[in-house]
C-alpha positions in Angstrom: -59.8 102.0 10.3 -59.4 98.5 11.1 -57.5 96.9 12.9 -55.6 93.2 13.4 -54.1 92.3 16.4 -51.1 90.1 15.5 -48.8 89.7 18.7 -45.7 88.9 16.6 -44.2 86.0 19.4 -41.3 85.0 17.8 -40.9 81.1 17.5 -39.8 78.3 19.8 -39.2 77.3 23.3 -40.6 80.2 25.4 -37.1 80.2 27.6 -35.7 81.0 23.9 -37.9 83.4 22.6 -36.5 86.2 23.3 -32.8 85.5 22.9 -34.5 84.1 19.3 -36.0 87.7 18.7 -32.5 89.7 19.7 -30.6 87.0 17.3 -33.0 87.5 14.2 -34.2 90.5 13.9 -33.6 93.4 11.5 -31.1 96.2 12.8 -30.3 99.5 12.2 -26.0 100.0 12.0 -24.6 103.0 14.2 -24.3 105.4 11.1 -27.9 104.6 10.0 -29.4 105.4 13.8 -27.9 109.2 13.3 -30.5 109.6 10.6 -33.8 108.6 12.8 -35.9 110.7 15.1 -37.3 109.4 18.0 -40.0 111.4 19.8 -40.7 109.7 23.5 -43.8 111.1 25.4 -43.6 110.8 29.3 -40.0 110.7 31.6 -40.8 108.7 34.4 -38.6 105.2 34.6 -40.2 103.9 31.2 -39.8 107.1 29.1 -36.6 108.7 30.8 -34.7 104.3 30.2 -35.7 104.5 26.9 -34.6 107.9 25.8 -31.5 107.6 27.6 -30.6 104.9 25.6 -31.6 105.3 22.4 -30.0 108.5 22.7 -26.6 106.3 23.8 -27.1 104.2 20.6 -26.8 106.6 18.5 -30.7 107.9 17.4 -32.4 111.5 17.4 -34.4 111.5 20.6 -36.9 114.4 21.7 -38.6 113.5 25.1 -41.2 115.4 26.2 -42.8 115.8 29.8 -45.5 118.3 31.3 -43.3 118.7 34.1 -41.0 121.3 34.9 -38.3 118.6 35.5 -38.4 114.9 34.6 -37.4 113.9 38.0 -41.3 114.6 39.1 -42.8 112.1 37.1 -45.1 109.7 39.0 -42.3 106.7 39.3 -40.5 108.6 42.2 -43.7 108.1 44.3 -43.0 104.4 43.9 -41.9 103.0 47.8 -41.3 99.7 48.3 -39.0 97.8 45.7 -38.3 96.1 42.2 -38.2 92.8 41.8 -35.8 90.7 40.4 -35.0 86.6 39.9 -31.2 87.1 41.6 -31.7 84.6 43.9 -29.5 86.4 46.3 -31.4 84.5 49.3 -31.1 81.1 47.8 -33.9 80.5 48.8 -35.4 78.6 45.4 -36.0 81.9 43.2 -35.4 82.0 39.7 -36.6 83.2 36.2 -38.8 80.6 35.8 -40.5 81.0 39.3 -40.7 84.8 38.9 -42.5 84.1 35.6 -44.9 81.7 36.9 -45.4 83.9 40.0 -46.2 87.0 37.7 -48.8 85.0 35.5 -50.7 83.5 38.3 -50.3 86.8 40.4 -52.5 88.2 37.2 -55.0 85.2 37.5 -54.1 84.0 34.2 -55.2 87.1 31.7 -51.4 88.1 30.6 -49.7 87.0 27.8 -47.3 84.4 28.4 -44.0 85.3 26.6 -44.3 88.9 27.2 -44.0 87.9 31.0 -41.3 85.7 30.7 -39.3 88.1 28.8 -39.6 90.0 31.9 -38.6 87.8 34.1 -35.7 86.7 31.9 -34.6 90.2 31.8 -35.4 91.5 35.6 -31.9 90.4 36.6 -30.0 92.6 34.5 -32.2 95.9 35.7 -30.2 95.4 39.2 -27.3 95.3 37.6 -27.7 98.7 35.4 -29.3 100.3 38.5 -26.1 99.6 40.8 -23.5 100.3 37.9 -25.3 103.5 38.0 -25.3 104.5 41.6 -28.7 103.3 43.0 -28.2 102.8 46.8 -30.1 99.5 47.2 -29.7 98.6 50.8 -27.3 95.6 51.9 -26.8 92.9 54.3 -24.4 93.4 56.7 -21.5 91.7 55.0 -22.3 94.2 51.5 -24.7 91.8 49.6 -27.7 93.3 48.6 -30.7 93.1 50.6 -34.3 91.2 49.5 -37.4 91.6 51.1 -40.6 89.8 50.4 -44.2 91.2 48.5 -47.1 89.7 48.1 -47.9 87.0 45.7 -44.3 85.5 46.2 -43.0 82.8 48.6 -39.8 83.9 47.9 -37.7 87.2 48.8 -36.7 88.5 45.5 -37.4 92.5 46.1 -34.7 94.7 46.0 -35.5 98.1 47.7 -33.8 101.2 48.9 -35.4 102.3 52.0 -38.9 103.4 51.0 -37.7 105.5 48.5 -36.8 102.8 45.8 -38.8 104.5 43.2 -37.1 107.8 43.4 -33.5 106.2 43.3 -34.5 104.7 40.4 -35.7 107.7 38.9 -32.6 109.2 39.6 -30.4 106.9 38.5 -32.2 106.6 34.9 -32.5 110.9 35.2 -28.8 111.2 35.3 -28.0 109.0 32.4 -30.7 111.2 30.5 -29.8 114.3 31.6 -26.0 112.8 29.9 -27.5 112.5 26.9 -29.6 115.6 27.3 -26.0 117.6 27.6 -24.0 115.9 24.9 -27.4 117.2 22.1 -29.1 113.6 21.7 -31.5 114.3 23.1 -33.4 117.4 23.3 -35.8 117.9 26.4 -39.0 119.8 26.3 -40.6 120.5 29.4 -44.2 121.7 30.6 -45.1 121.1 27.5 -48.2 118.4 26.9 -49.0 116.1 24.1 -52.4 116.8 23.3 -52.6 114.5 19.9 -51.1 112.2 17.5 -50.9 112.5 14.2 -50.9 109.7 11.2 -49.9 109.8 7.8 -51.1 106.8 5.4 -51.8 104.7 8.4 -48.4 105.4 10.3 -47.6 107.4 13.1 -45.5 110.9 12.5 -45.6 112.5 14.9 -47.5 114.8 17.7 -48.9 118.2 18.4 -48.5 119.4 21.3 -49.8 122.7 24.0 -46.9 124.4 26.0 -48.4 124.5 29.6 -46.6 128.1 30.1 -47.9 130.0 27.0 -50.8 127.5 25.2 -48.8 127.3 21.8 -49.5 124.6 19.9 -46.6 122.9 17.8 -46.5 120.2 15.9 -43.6 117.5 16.3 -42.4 115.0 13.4 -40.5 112.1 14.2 -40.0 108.3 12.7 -41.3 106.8 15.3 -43.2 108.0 18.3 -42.8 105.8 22.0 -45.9 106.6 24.7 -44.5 106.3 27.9 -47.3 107.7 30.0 -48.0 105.6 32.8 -51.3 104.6 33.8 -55.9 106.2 34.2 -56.0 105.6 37.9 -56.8 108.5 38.6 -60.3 108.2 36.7 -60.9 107.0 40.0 -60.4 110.8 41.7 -59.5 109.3 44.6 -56.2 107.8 44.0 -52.3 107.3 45.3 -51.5 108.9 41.6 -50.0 112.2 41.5 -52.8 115.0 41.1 -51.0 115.3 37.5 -51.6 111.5 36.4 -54.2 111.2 33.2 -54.5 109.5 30.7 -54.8 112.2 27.6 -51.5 111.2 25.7 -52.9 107.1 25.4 -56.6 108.0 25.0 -55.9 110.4 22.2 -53.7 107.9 20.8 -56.8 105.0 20.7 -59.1 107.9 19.0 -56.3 107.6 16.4 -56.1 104.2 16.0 -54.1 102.7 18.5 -56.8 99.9 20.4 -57.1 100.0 23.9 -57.1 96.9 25.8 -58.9 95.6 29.7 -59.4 98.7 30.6 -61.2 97.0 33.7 -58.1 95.9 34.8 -57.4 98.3 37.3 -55.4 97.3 40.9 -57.0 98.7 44.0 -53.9 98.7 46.6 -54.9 97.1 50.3 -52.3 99.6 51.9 -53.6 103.0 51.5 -54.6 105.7 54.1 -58.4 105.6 54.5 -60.1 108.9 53.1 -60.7 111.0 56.3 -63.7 113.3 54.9 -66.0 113.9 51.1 -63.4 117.4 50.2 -60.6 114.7 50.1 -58.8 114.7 46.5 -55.7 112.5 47.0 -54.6 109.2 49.4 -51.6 108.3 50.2 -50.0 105.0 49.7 -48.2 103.3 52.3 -45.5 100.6 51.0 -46.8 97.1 50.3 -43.3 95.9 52.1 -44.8 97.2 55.2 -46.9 93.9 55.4 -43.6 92.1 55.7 -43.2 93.0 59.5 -47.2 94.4 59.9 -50.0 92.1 60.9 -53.2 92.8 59.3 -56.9 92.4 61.9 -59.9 93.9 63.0 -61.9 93.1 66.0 -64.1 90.2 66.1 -66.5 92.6 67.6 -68.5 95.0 65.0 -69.3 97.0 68.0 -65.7 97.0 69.4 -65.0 100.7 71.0 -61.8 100.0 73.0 -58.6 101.2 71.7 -56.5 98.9 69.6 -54.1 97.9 72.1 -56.8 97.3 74.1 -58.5 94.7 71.9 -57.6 91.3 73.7 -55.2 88.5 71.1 -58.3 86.1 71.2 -61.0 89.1 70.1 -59.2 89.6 67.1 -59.3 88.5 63.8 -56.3 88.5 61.4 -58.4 87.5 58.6 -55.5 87.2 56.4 -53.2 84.5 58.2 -56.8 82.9 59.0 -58.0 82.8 55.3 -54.9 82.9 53.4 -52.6 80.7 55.4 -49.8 79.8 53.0 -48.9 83.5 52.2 -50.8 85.2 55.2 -50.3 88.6 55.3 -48.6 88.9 52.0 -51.5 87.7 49.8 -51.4 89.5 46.2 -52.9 93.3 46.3 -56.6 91.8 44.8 -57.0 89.0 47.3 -56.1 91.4 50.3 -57.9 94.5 49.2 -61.7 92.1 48.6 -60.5 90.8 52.0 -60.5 94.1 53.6 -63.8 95.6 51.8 -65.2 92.2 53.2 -64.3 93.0 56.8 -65.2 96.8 56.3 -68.5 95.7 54.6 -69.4 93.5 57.8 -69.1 96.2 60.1 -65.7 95.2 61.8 -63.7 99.0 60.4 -61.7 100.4 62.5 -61.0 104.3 63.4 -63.7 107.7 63.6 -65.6 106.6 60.1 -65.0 102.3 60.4 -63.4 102.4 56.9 -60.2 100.6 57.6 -58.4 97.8 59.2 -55.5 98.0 61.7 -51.9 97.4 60.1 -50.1 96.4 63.5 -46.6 96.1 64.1 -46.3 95.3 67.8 -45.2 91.6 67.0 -42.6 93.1 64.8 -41.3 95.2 67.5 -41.4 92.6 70.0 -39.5 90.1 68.3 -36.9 92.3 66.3 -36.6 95.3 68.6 -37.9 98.7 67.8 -34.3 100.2 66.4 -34.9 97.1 63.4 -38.4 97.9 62.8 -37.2 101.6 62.7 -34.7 101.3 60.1 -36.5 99.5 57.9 -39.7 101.7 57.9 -39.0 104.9 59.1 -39.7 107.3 56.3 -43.2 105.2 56.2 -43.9 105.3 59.7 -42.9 109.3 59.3 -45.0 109.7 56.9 -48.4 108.0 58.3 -47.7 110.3 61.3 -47.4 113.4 59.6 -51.0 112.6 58.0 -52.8 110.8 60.4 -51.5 112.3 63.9 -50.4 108.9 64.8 -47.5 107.4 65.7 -47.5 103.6 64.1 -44.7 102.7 67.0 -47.3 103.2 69.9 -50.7 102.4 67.9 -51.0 100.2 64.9 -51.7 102.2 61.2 -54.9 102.2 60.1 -55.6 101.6 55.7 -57.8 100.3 53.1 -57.4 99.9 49.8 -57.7 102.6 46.5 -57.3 103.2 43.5 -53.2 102.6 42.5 -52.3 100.9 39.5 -53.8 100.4 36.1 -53.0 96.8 34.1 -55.3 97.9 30.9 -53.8 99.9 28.5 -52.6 100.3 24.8 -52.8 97.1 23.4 -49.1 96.4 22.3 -47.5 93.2 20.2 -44.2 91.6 21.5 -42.3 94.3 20.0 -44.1 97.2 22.2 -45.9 98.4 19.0 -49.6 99.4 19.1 -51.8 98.8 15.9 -50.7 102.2 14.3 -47.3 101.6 13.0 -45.0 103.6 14.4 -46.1 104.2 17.6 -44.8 102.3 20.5 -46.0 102.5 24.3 -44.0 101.1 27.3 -44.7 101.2 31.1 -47.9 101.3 33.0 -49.6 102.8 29.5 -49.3 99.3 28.0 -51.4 96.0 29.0 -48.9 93.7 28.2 -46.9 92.2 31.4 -49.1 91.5 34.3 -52.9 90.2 33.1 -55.5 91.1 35.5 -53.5 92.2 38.7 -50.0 93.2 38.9 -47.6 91.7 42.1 -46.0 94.0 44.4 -43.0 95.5 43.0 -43.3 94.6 39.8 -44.5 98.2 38.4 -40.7 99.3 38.5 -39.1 96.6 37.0 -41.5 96.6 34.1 -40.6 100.6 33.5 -37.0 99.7 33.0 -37.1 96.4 31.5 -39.3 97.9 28.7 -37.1 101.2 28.2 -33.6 99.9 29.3 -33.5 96.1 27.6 -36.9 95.9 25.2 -37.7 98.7 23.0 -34.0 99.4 22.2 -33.9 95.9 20.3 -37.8 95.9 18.9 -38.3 99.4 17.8 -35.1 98.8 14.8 -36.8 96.6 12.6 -40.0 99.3 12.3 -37.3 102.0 11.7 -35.4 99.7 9.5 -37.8 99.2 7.1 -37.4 103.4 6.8 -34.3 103.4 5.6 -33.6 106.4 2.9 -37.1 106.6 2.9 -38.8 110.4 2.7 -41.1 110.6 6.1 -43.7 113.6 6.9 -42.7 116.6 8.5 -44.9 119.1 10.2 -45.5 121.1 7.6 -48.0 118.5 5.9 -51.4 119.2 6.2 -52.0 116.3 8.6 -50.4 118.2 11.2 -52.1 121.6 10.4 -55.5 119.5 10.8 -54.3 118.0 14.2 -53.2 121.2 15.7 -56.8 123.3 14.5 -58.5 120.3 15.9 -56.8 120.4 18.9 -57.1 124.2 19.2 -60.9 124.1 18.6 -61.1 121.8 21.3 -59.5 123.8 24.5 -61.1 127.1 22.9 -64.5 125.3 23.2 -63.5 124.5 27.1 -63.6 127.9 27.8 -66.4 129.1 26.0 -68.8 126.9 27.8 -69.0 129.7 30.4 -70.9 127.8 33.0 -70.7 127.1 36.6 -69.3 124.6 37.9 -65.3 123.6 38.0 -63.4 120.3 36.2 -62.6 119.1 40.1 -66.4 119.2 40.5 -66.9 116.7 37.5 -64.2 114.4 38.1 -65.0 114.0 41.9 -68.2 113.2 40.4 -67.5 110.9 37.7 -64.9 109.2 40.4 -68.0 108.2 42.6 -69.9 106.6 39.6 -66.7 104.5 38.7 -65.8 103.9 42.1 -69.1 102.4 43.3 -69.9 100.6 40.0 -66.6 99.5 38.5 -64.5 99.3 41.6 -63.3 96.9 43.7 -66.9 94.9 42.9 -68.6 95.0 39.7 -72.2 93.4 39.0 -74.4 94.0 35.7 -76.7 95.8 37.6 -74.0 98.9 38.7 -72.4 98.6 35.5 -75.7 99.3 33.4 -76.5 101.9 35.7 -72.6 103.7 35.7 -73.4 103.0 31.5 -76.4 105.2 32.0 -75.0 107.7 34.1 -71.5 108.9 32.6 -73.0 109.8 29.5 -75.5 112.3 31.4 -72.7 113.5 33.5 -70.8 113.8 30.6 -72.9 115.9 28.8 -73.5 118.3 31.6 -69.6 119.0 31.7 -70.0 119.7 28.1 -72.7 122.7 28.7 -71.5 123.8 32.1 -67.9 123.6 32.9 -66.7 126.8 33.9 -62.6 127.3 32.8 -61.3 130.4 34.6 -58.6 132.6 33.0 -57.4 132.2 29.6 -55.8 129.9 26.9 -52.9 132.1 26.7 -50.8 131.4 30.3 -50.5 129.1 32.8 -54.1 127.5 33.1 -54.2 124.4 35.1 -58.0 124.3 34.9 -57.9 124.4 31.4 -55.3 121.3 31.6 -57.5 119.5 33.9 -61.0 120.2 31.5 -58.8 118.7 28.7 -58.0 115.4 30.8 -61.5 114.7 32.6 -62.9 114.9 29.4 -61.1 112.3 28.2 -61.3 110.6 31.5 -65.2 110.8 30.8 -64.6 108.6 27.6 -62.5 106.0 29.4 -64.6 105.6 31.8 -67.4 104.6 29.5 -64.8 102.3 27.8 -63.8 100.4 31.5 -67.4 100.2 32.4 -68.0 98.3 28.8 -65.1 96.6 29.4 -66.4 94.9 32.8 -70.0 94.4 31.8 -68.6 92.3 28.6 -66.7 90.8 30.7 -68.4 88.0 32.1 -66.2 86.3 34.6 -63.6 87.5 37.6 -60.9 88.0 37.1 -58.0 89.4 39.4 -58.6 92.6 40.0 -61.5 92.4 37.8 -64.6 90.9 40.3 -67.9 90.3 39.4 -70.2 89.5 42.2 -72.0 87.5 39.8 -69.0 85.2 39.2 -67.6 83.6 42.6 -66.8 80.9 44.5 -68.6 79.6 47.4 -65.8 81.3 49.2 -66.2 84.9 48.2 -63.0 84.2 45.6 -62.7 84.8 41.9 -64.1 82.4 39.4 -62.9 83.1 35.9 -64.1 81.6 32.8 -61.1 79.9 31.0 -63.0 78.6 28.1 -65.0 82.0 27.0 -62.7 84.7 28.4 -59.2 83.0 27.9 -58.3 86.4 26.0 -57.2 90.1 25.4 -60.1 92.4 25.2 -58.7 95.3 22.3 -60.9 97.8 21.8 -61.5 100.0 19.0 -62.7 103.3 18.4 -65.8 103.7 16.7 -66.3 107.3 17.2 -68.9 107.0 19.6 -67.4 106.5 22.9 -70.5 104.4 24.1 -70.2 101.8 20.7 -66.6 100.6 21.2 -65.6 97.5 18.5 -64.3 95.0 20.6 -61.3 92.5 19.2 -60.0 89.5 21.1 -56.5 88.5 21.1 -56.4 84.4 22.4 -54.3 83.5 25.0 -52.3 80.4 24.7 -50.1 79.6 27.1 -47.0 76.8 26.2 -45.8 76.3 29.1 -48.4 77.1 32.1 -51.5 75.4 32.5 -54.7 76.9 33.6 -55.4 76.7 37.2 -57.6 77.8 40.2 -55.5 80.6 41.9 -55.3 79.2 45.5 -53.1 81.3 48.0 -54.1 79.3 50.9 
């Protein structure tokens, strides 16, 4: 099929647009919603918002998660905050600012009213999150409490310890699990969408594979929402849960839907450095904890004294020295190439020199230990649990990975894909943040988009279905789906050779890792181009899948999802090479300033990349969707 990218931005002002949209469009009447079916794929803060209410207003809605609970979906991980333009601080925050923050954060590559609309909307997330029980923390005298992330010169973050994420969760969980009991929405758990399925060009539904038994079923719905968060963990190495893939939106751009900047991924600067090669999982530690921690290594590469040790004048806190306007709270790209830089010229710190000292001795010093305690606790219990160290007496050692993904299924204004009928919010969509995302900003786009978005846009698609007959799973498009989908895991385990899916993807991690990383150049990207494909093939005649098809197979799940991950990766690694400028988190060595920053390309990348597939996942069709900005103006990101 082919496909036109039309981004539906609804007319005038961009402060108006939205308010426009909700004003205008096409609704669906309370009696009417009874007679539509929903189906939402994922339950983390995006998918559990949305079902949650469009349950409450009235529609059918069958969410569907490969965990046993919806509670351990990947958002509870999430540590450090949300933000929000409250201007609780008055200290010159608002909607605007946010905005404009959010769109230079992602180096210009995001489209401009979709952002807004998040910004315009951030401050009513707070308010829904308290009304339901969220325990943000609070200054002493009961206002809620703001901290500061990077990107921002303002302190517009709203946390709840380090545990923001999972209050979140929980607070969205409940008002599902309300809807779950009063039967509007029905809740299917370890079970796995392994495929969509279109009728005359529209999305009807899914097939999916219960995790306990492998029985495939079919699904029908009206309209079908992807919230399935993000592919960082194509990386291997990653802060995602072991769980995280990106199966449900891959299979959904084999069907139609186009994918778009895949190489947009975020590589987080605060991350436990990877302590040996059997490592399968790091660990994040909270960008807020750059608030109170001062980031340096030693001047000397051959430094061998301990950190406290290391004299004020020997080191370097490249950050504040670089970067002096925002210092040690410079946006996740900026800090993470500054850290690879320092690594790269020999001045790492701890047993394998692969990460730079997060120090909070000033901290300690100047607030007293009991405040720098209160604040970070959990974090600083954490680090010690993993690292043996205690962050109080010695500073925390990190370097960046693999965290966040801003590529994704292209979507219009109204969260739609380019198969009608199928809708993706969250991480799974490119929309918000362009080519880096800013601190914090992850959760509030989960529960903007399911909470305050989709509810309005998704009525006029299922308006225009009124009294209308829609496929159910009995029509052969369905049967066809499930065979396919059944040939495909019965072929995993007849390959019958040696070696496991973890072996693969650790392998196909390095490739990506090294060539479409935190540095890209032609030269890696040709060769990563060259070597996926073999890889690829390998898997293909000698995965081994232990067990059967029949139980609980978790290396037939993971075949299913490095496969895929195999086809992505191809599709990022395209992605960058056509790409012909940096970009955010997108850096081409090739394309740089004299100081070792990003130089973009305004007047022949100023664009969406969408990609189509072709059916050969190494001859994507590539679509470009411009982007015009109204309101801001093209300019050099500077944070110094």
């Amino acid at each position: 099929m082919s496909i036109t990218l039309d981004s539906k931005i609804p007319e005038g002002p961009l402060a108006d647009k939205w308010g426009n949209y909700i004003a205008s469009q096409k609704l669906v009447n309370p009696a009417n919603k009874r007679k539509f079916k929903i189906i939402v794929v994922g339950t983390g803060l995006a998918g559990a918002s949305a079902s949650a209410t469009l349950a409450e207003l009235g529609y059918q809605v069958e969410a569907f998660t490969f965990h046993d609970s919806p509670r351990r979906a990947h958002s509870i991980a999430a540590q450090g905050g949300i933000n929000a333009a409250k201007n609780y601080q008055g200290d010159g925050d608002s909607v605007h600012r946010l905005f404009y923050d959010t769109v230079k954060g992602g180096d210009f590559r995001g489209r401009e009213a979709n952002t807004y609309r998040l910004a315009e909307v951030s401050v009513n997330i707070i308010d829904q999150m308290v009304a339901q029980g969220v325990p943000f923390a609070r200054e002493y005298g009961g206002m809620l409490a703001n901290r500061s992330f990077g990107g921002a010169q303002v302190s517009r973050t709203f946390y709840a310890r380090g545990q923001t994420g999972q209050q979140l969760l929980i607070g969205a969980y409940q008002q599902m699990s309300r809807q779950v009991g009063l039967g509007n929405i029905k809740l299917w758990n370890r079970v796995e969408m392994v495929d969509v399925v279109n009728v005359d060009g529209q999305c009807a539904g899914i097939v999916t594979r219960d995790l306990l038994t492998g029985t495939f079923e079919s699904h029908s719905a009206h309209a079908v929402v992807l919230a399935t968060g993000g592919y960082g963990n194509v990386f291997y190495l990653s802060t995602n849960a072991m769980n995280c893939n990106a199966s449900a939106a891959w299979r959904a751009h084999r069907r139609g839907a186009a994918f778009a900047n895949p190489c947009y991924t975020q590589i987080h600067p605060t991350c436990i450095p990877q302590a040996d090669d059997f490592q399968s999982k790091l660990t994040l530690m909270s960008e807020s904890l750059r608030n109170d921690g001062r980031i340096w290594v030693p001047k000397d590469p051959d430094e061998t004294r301990r950190a406290r040790e290391v004299p004020e004048d020997e080191r370097d806190y490249y950050l504040e020295r670089i970067y002096p306007s925002f210092g040690n709270l410079a946006p996740r790209d900026v800090a993470s190439r500054a850290a690879k830089r320092a690594v790269d010229n020999g001045q790492g710190v701890g047993p394998l020199k692969n990460g730079v000292y997060l120090d909070f001795s000033a901290a300690i010093e100047r607030l007293g230990l009991e405040v720098v305690w209160e604040r970070y606790s959990n974090l600083f219990e954490m680090y010690e649990r993993i690292t043996g160290e205690d962050p109080r007496e010695m500073p925390m050692r990190i370097y960046p990975a693999s965290h966040y993904t801003m590529g994704g299924l292209w979507v219009d204004y109204e969260l739609q894909t380019t198969v009608p009928g199928l809708f993706c919010a969250g991480e799974a969509n490119f929309s918000d943040h362009g080519a880096n995302r800013l601190g914090a900003s992850a959760l509030m786009q989960g529960l903007s988009d399911g909470y305050f978005v989709l509810p309005y846009t998704i009525a006029p698609y299922l308006s225009e279905l009124l009294n209308k007959p829609v496929p159910d799973a009995s029509h052969e498009a369905f049967s066809a789906a499930e065979a396919e989908a059944k040939t495909r895991f019965e072929g995993y385990l007849s390959i019958g050779g040696t070696r496991t899916p973890d072996h693969f993807h650790r392998e196909l991690g390095r490739i990506i890792w090294d060539y479409c990383g935190m540095e890209r150049t032609e030269q890696g990207l040709e060769k990563a181009l060259s070597e996926i494909p073999a890889l690829h093939e390998e898997f293909r005649k000698d995965l081994r899948v232990t067990g059967d098809g029949n139980s609980i197979n978790q290396t037939l799940e993971k075949a299913g999802r490095i496969d895929d991950f195999f086809e992505l990766g191809m599709l990022m690694c395209r992605d960058a090479l056509t790409r012909e400028e940096s970009a955010g988190g997108h850096f081409r060595a090739e394309h740089q300033t004299d100081e070792g920053e990003a130089l973009r390309d305004d007047e022949n990348f100023a664009h969406v990349a969408a990609w189509e597939w072709s059916g050969d996942p190494m001859a994507p069709v590539r679509h470009e969707e411009p982007l015009e900005y109204e309101v801001v103006h093209f300019a050099t990101r500077s944070y110094k």
